[in-house]
C-alpha positions as CSV (number, residue, x, y, z in Angstrom):
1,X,-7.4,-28.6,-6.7
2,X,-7.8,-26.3,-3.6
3,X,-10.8,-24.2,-2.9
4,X,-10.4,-20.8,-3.2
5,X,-9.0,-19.2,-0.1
6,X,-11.9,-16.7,0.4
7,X,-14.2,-19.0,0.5
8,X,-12.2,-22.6,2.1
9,X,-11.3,-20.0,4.7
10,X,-14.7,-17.8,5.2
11,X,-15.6,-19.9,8.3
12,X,-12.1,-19.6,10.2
13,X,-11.8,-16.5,9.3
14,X,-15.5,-15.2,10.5
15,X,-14.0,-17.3,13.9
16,X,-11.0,-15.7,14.2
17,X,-12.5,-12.1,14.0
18,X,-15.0,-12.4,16.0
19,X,-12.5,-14.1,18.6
20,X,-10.2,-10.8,17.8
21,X,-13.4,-8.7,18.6
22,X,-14.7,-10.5,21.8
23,X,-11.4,-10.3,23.5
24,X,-10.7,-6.4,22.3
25,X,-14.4,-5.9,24.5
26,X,-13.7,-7.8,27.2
27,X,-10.1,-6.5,28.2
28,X,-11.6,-3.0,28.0
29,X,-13.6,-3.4,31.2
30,X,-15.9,-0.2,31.1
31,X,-16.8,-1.1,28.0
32,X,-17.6,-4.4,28.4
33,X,-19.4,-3.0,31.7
34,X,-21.9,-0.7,29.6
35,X,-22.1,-4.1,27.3
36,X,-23.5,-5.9,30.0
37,X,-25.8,-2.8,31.3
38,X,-27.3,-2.7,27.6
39,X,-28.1,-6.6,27.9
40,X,-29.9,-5.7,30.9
41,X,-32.1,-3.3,29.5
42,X,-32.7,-5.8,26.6
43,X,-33.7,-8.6,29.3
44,X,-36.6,-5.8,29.9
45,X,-38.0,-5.5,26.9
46,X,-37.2,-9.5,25.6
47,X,-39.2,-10.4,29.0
48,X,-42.6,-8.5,27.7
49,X,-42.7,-10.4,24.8
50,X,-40.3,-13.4,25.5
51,X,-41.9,-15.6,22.5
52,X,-41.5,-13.3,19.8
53,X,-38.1,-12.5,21.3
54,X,-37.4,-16.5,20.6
55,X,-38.9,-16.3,17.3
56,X,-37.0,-13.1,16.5
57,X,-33.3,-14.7,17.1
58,X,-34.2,-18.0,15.6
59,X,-35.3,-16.3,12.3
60,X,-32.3,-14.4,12.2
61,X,-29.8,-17.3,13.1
62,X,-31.8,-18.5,9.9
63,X,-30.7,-15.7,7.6
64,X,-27.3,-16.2,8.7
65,X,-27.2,-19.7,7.7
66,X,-28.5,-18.3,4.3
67,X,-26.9,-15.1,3.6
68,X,-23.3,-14.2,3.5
69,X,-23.6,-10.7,5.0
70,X,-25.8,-11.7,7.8
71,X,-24.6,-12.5,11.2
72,X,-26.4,-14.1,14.7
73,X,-22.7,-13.5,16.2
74,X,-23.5,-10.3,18.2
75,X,-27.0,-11.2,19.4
76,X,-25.6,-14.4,21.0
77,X,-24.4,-12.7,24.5
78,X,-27.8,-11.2,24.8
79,X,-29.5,-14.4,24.2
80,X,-27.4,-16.0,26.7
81,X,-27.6,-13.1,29.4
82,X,-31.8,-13.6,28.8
83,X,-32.4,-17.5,28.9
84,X,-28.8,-18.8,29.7
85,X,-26.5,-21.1,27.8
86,X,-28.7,-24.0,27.2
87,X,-32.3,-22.7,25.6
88,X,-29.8,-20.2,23.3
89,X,-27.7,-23.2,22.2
90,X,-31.4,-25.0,21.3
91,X,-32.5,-21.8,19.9
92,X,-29.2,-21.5,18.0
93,X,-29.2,-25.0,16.5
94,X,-32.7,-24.8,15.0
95,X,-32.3,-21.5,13.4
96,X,-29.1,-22.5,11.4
97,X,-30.6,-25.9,11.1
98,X,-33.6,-24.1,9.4
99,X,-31.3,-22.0,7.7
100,X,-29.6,-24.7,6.0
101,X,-32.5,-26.4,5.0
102,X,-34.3,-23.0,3.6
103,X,-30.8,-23.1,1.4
104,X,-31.1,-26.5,0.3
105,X,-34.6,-25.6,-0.9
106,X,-34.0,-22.6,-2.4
107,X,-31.0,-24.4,-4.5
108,X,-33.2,-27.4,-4.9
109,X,-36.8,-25.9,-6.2
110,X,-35.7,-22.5,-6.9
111,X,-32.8,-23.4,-8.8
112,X,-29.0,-21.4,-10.7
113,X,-30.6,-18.2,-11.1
114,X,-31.5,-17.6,-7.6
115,X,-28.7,-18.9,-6.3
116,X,-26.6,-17.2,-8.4
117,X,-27.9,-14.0,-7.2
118,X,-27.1,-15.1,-3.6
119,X,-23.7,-16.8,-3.6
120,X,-20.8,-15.8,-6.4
121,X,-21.0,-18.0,-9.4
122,X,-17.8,-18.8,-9.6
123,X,-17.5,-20.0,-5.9
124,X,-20.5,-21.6,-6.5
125,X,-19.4,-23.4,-9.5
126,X,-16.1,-24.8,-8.2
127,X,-18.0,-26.5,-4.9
128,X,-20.7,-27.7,-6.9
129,X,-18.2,-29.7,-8.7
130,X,-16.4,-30.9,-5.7
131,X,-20.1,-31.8,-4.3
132,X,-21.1,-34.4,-6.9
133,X,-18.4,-36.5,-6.6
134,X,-18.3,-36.2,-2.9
135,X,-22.1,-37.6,-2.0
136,X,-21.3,-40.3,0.8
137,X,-22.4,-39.1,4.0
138,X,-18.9,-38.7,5.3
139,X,-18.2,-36.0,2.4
140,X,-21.2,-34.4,2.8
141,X,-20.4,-34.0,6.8
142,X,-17.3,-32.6,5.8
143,X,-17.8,-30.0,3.3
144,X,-20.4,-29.1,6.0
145,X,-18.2,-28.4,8.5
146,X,-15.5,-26.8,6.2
147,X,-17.7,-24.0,4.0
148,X,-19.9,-22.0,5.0
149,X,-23.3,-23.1,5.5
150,X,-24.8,-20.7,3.3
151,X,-22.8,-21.9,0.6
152,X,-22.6,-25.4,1.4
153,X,-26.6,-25.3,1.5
154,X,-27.2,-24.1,-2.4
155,X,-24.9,-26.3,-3.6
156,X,-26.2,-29.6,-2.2
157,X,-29.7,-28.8,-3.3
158,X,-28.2,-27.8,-6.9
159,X,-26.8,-31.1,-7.3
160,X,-30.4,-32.6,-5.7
161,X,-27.9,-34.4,-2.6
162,X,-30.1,-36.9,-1.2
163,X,-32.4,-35.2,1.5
164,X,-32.3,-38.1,4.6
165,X,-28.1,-37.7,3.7
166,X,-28.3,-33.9,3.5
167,X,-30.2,-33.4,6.6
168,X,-28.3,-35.7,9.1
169,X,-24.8,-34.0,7.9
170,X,-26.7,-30.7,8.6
171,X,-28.0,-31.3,12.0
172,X,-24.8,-33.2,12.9
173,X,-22.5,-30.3,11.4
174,X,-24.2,-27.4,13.2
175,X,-23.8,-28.7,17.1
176,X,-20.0,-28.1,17.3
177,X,-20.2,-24.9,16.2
178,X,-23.4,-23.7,18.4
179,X,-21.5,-25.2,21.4
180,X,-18.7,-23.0,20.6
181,X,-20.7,-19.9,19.9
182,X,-22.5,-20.3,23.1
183,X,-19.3,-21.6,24.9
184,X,-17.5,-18.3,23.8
185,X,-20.4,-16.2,24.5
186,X,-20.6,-17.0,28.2
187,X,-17.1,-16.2,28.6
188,X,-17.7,-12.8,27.1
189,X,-20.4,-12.6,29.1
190,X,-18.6,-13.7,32.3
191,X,-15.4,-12.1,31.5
192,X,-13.2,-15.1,31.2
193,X,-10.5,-14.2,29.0
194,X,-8.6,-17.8,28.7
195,X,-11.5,-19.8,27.8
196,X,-12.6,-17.3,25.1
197,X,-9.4,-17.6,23.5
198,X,-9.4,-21.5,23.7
199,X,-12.7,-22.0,22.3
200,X,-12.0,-19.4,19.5
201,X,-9.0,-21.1,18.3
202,X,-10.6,-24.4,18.8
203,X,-13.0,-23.1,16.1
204,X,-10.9,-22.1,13.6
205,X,-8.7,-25.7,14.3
206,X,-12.1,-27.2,13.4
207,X,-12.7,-25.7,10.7
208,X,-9.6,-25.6,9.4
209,X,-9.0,-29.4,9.7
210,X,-12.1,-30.1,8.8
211,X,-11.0,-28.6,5.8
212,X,-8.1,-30.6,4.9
213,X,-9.8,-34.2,5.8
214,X,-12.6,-32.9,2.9
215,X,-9.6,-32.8,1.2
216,X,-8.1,-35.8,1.6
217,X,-11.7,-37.2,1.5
């Protein structure tokens, strides 16, 4: 039985439209021009109070990981225009890492009725399912890398996952996709059209194989 497609293809498709959006930005040169003049003036003001600027992304690359509606997507070029590629991937990393792991709890200690209110039931329902006969690490790592990790988050502290199991698939899940956020940003950032559009589509491959090996899993 096959996910649903809204929610087996959430991840790709969040990918792909951000790919779609990047590239619609950076082919329009004056506007990507006044992009990069606004990141400028945000260096300015991140550089007054540069800790609480780190704090601020991290806890909203959190609430990414956690709510559906919620996206780091757009603050990524900033973060890399004001501390460069590799302190934003690091920063990056740890808030959806925290992110997942605020989800786990929530699903663990909180329990259904909060969850319920945060993910659709019937979504929620059909992974959980999938989830408890899928608990070697392998499965978990795969369902990471194929739902969202909001979703994938609740459900494994519903079912109670094993926490040493859960948090290694986490941390291990998140890197390709923080590389490739931060990977794409810098070519927005640096206007380079070709490896933008291979780093988007090697996203959505990812996601969508990973996907299919869950799957077969």
């Amino acid at each position: 039985m096959a996910p649903p497609f809204n929610w087996a293809t959430r991840r790709a498709t969040i990918i792909a439209a951000v790919l779609v959006l990047a590239t619609g930005l950076l082919l329009a040169r004056p506007v990507h021009q006044w992009l990069l003049s606004l990141f400028a003036a945000a260096e300015g003001v991140i550089r007054e109070q540069e800790a609480w600027g780190m704090l601020a992304f991290v806890v909203l690359a959190a609430l990414s990981a956690m709510v559906a509606f919620v996206t780091s997507s757009m603050l990524i070029p900033i973060a890399i225009y004001v501390w460069g590629p590799g302190l934003c991937f690091v920063l990056l990393w740890t808030g959806w890492f925290l992110g997942g792991l605020a989800a786990y709890g929530v699903g663990r200690y909180l329990g259904r009725p909060i969850v319920r209110r945060l993910v659709r039931p019937a979504a929620l329902e059909r992974q959980e399912r999938w989830a408890r006969s899928r608990r070697s690490l392998v499965g978990i790592l795969l369902l990471q890398l194929a739902v969202p990790s909001d979703l994938a988050g609740y459900v494994f502290g519903l079912i109670r996952c094993p926490f040493v199991r859960f948090v290694t698939a986490l941390a291990l899940a998140e890197v390709p996709y923080a590389l490739g956020a931060v990977y794409l940003g810098v070519s927005f950032v640096e206007r380079r059209l070709l490896p933008l559009l291979a780093v988007g589509v090697a996203g959505v491959l990812l996601s969508m194989l990973a996907i299919r090996a869950y799957h077969r899993h």
